[in-house]
Residue frames relative to the residue before (quaternion, step in Angstrom):
aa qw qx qy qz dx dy dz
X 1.0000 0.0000 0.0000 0.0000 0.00 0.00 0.00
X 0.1960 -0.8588 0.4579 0.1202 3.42 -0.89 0.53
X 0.2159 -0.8354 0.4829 0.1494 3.13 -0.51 1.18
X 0.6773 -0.3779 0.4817 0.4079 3.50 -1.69 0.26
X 0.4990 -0.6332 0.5570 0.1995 3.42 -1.34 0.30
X 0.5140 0.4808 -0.4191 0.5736 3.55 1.10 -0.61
X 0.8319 0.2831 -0.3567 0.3170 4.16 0.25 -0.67
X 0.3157 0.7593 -0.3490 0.4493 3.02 1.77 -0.14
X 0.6920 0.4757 -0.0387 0.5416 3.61 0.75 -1.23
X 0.7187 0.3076 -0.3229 0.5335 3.55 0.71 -0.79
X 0.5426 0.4004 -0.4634 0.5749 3.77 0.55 -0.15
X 0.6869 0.4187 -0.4583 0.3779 3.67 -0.19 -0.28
X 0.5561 0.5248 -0.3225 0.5580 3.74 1.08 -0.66
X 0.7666 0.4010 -0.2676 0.4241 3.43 0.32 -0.83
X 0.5430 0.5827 -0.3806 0.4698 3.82 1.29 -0.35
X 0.5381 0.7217 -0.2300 0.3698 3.05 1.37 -1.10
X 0.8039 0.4344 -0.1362 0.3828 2.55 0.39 -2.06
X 0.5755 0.5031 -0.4295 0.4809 3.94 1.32 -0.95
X 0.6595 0.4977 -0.4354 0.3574 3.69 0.32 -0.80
X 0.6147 0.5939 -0.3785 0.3553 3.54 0.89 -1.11
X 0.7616 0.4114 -0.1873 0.4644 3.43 0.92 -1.14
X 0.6190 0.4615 -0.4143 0.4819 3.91 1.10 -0.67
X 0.6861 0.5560 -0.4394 0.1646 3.37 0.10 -1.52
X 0.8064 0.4742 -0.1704 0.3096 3.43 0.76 -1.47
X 0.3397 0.6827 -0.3275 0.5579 3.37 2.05 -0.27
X 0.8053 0.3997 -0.2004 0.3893 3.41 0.13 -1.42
X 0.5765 0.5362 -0.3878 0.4793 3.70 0.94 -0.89
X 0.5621 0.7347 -0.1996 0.3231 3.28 1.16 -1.30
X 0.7840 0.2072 -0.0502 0.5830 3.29 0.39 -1.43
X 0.5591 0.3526 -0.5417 0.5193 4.23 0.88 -0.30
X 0.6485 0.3718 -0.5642 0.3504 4.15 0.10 -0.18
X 0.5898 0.5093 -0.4333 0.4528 4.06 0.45 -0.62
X 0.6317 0.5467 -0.4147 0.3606 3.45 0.90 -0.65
X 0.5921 0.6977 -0.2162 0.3405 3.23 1.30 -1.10
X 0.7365 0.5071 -0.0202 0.4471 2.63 0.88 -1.91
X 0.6406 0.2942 -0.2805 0.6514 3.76 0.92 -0.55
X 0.5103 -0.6545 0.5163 0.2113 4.27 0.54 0.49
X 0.5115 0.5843 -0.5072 0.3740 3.53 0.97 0.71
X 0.3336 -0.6757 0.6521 0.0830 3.50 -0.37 1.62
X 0.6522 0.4723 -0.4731 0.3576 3.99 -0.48 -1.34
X 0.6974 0.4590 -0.2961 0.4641 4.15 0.98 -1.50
X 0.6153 0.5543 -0.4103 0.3818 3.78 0.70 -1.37
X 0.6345 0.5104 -0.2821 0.5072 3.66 0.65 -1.51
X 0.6579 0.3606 -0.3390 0.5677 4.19 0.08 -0.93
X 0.6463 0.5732 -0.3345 0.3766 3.94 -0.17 -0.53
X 0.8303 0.1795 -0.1538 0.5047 3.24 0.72 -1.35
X 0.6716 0.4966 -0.3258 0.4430 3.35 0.73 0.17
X 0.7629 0.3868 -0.1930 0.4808 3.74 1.13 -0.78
X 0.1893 -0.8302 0.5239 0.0226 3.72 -0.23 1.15
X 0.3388 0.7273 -0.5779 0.1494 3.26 -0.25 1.40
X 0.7680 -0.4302 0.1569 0.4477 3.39 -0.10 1.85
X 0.7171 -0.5364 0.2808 0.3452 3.80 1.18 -0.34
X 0.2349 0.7704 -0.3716 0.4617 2.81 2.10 -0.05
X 0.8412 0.1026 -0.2530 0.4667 4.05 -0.01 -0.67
X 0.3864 0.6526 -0.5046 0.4126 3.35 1.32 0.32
X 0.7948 0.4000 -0.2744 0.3647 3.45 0.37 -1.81
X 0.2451 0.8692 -0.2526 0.3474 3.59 1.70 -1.07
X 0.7671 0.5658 0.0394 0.2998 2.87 0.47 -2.55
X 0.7032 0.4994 -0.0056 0.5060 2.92 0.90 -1.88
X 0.6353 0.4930 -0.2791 0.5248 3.89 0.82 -1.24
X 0.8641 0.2090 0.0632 0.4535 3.29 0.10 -1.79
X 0.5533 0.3868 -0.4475 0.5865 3.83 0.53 -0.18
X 0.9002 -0.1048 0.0213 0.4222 3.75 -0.11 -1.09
X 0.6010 -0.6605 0.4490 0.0287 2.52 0.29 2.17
X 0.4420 0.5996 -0.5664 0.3526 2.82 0.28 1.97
X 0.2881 -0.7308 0.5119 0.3476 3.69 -0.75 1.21
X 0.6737 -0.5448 0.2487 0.4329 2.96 -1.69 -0.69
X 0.4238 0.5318 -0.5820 0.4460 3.78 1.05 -0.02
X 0.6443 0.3879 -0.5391 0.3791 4.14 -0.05 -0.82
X 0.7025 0.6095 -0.2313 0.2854 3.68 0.87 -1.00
X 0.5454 0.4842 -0.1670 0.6635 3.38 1.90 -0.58
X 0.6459 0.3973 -0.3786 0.5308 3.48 0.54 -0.69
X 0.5356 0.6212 -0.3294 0.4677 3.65 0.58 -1.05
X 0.6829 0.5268 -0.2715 0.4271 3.84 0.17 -1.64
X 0.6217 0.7324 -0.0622 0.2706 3.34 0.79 -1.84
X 0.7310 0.4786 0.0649 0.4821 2.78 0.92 -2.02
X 0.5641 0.4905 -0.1665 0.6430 3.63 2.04 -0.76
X 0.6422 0.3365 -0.4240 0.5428 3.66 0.68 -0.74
X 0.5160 0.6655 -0.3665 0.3956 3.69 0.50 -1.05
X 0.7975 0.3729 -0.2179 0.4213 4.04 0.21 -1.60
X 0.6629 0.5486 -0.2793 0.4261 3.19 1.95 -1.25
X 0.8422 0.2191 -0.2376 0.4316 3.74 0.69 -0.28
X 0.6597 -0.5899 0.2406 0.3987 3.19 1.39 1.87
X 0.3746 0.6640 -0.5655 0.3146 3.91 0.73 0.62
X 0.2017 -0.6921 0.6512 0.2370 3.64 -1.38 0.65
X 0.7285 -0.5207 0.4387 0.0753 2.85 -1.96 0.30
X 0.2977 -0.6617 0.5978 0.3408 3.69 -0.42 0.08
X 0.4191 -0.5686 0.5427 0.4545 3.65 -1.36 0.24
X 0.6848 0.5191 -0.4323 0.2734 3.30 0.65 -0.14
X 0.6223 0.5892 -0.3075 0.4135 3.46 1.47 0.02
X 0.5475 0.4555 -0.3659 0.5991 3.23 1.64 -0.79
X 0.6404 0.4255 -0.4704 0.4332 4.05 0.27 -0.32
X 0.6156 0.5994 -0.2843 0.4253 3.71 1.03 -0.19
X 0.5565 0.4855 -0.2048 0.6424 2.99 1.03 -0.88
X 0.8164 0.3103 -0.2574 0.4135 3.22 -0.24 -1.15
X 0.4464 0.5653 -0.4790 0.5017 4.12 1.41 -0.14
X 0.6237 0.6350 -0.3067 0.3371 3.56 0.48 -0.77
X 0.4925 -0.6034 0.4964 0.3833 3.34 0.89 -0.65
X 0.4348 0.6260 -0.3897 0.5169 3.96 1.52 -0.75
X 0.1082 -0.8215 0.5556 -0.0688 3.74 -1.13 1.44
């Protein structure tokens, strides 16, 4: 069957757009998984693809994390990822937080 090119394109935007929103969710909640040594979650995370639904789930209620720790968290990744430094006063934040 052949499809128009205009929907051809909009499904490609829209693949896009799921990946934009799953991918980082999932890294997200399989590192906390890591970090808090819960294998049974680390193993279900990376292996079960549901749009982020048991990612976010994960992240809220498994490790009881709101959304400022979650934003501050994100941040703190874009920040290491494009080779930015810290103040000492942020790492003493952070690290006031209980975040290791």
């Amino acid at each position: 069957m052949y499809l128009p090119f205009n929907i051809n394109i909009l499904a490609n935007i829209f693949l896009v757009i799921i990946a934009l929103w799953t991918i980082p969710w999932k890294i997200y909640a399989v590192w906390l998984a890591v970090k808090h040594n819960q294998k049974k979650w680390f193993v279900m995370l990376l292996i079960l693809n549901t749009f982020s639904i048991l990612e976010i789930y994960y992240v809220l209620k498994i490790a009881n994390r709101n959304w400022a720790e979650i934003e501050q968290d994100f941040r703190n990744a874009w920040r290491d990822t494009m080779g930015e430094k810290k103040t000492q006063a942020q790492i003493e934040d952070h690290h006031d937080h209980g975040h290791h």
